[in-house]
C-alpha positions as CSV (number, residue, x, y, z in Angstrom):
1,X,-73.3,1.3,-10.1
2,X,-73.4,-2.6,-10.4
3,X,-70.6,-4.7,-8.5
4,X,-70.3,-9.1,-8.7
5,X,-70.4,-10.3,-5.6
6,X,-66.5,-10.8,-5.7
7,X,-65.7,-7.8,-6.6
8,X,-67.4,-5.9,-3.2
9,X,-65.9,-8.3,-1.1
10,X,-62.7,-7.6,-1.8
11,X,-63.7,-3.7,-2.0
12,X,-61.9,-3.6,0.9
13,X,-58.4,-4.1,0.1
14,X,-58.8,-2.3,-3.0
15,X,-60.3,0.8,-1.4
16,X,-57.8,0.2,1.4
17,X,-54.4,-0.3,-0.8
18,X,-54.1,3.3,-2.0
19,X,-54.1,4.7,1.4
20,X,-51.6,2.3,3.1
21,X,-49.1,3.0,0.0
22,X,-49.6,6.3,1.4
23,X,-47.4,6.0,4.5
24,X,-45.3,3.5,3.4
25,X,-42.9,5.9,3.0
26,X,-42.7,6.7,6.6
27,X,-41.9,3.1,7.1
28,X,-39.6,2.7,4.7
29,X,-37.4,5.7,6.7
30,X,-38.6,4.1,9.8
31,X,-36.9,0.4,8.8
32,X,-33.9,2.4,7.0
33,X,-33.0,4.3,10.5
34,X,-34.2,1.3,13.1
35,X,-35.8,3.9,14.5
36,X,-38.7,2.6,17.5
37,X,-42.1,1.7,16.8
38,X,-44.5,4.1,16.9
39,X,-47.7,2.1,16.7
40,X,-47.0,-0.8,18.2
41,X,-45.6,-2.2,21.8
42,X,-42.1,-3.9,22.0
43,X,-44.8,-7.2,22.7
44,X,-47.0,-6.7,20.0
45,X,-43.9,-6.0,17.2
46,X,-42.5,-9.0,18.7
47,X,-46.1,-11.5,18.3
48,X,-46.4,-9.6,14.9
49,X,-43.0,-10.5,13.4
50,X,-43.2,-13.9,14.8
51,X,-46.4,-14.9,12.8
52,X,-45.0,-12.8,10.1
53,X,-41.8,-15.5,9.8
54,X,-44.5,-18.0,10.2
55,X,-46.5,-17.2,7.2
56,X,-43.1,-16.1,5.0
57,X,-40.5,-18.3,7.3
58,X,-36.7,-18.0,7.0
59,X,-35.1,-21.2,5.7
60,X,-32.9,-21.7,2.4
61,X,-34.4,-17.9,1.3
62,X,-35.0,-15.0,3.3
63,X,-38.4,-14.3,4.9
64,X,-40.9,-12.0,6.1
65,X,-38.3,-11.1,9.0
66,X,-35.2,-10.2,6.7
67,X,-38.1,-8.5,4.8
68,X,-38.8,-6.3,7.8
69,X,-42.5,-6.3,7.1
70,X,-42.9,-5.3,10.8
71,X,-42.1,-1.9,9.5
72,X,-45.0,-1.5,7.2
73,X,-47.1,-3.4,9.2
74,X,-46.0,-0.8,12.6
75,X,-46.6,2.8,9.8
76,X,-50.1,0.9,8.5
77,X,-51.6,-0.3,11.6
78,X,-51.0,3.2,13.1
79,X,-52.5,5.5,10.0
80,X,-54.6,3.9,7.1
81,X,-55.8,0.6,9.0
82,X,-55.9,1.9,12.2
83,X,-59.2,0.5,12.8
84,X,-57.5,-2.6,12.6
85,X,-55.6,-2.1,15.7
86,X,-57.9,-2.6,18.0
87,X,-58.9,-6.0,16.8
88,X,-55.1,-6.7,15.8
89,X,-54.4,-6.4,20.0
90,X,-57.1,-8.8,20.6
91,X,-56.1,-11.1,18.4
92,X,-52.2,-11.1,19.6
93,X,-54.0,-11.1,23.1
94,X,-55.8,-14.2,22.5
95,X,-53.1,-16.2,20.5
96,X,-51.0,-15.7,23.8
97,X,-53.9,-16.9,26.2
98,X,-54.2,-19.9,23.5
99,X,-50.6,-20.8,23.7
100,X,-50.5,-20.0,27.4
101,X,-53.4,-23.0,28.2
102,X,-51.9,-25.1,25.8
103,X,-48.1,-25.1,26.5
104,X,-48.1,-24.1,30.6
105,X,-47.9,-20.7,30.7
106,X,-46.1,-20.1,27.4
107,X,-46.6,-16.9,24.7
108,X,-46.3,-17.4,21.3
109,X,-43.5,-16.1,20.5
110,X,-41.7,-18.4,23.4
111,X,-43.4,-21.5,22.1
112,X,-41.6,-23.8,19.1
113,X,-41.8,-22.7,15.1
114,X,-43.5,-26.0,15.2
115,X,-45.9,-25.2,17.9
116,X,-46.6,-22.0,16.9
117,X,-47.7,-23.7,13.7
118,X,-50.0,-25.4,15.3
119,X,-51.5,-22.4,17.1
120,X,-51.8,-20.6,13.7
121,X,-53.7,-23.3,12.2
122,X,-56.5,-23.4,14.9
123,X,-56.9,-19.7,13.7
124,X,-56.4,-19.6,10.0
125,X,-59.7,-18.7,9.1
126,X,-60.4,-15.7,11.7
127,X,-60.5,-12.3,10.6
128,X,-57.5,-11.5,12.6
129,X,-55.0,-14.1,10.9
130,X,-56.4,-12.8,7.5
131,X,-55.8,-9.4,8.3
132,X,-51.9,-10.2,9.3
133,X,-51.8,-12.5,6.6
134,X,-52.8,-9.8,4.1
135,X,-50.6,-7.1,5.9
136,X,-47.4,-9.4,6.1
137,X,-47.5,-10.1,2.1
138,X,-47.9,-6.3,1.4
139,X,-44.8,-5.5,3.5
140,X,-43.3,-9.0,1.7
141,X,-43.7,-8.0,-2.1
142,X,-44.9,-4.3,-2.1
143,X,-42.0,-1.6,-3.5
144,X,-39.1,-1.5,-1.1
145,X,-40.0,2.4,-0.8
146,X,-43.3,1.5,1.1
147,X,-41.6,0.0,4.3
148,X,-40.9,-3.6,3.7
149,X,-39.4,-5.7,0.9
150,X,-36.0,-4.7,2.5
151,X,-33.1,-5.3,-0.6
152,X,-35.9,-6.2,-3.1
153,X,-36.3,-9.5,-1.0
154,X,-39.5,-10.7,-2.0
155,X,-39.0,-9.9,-5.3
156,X,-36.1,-11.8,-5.3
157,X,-37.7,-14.8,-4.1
158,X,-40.4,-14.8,-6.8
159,X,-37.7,-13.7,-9.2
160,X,-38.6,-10.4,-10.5
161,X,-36.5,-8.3,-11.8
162,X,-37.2,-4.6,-11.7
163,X,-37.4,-3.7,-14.9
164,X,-40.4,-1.3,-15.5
165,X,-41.8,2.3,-14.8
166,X,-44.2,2.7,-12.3
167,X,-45.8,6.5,-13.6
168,X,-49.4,5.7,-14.6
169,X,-50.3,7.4,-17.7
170,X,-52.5,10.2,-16.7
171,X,-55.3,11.5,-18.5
172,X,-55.9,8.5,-20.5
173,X,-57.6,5.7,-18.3
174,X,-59.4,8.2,-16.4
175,X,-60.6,10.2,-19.2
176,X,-64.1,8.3,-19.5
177,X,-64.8,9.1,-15.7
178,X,-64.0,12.4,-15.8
179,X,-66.3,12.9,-18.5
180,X,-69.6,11.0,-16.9
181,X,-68.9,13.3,-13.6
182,X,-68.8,9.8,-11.6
């Protein structure tokens, strides 16, 4: 099987899409009934959801927060991307030591929208911000069914409207694989 360079590097989120839109449900229930976390630490919810309203802020529109992308990002981190967590603790971990030596003893999610800013440019490019990034836009635009997107908000703010089906048609885009037993 040949793959362009792109396309394997992104394999990733492709392979890993299906199998977070697999318990998004769960999230969905979980954000519906406020029930507690069951992933994540009161702490880590808290650093989550405040980068979260960093990278989708609050301001004229709704954001990330409204959204409640913690949700999906809480049912996610704790099934399909669980290897994730690990890294996702060391990365909240670290943001706090970073605002902590920069701002006298200070967390994150204590310091100013503005300062917080700052702290999430110095780590824009890390694997860690890409991976909360990616996981706050999912929760952000994905079907309000799947966790986040609470009242069609994202779609909202990009102005969708709703309109289509969402059953594949089955049998006919798969019918060439099927046949060449890949």
């Amino acid at each position: 099987m040949k793959t362009s360079g792109a396309a394997a590097g992104g394999s990733w989120i492709a392979l890993s899409l299906p199998a977070i839109l697999a318990t998004c449900q769960e999230a969905s229930e979980a954000r519906q009934e406020e029930r507690p976390f069951t992933t994540l630490t009161p702490a880590e919810a808290e650093g989550l959801e405040a980068m979260a309203a960093r990278i989708v802020p609050s301001d004229d529109t709704p954001g990330a927060t409204e959204a409640g992308v913690i949700y999906f990002m809480d049912q996610v981190l704790g099934a399909e991307r669980s290897e994730s967590l690990a890294a996702i603790r060391e990365g909240l971990s670290s943001l706090d030591a970073s605002a902590s030596a920069a701002f006298a003893g200070a967390t994150f999610v204590t310091v100013s929208p503005e300062r917080q800013d700052a702290l999430l440019t110095d780590i824009e490019s890390s694997d860690f911000f890409a991976t909360v990034r990616f996981l706050t836009l999912a929760g952000m635009f994905s079907l309000p069914e799947h966790g986040g997107n609470r009242d069609e908000i994202g779609w909202r703010l990009l102005g969708f409207e709703p309109r289509h089906g969402w059953q594949p048609p089955f049998g006919s885009y798969d019918a060439d694989y099927a046949e060449r037993g890949e």
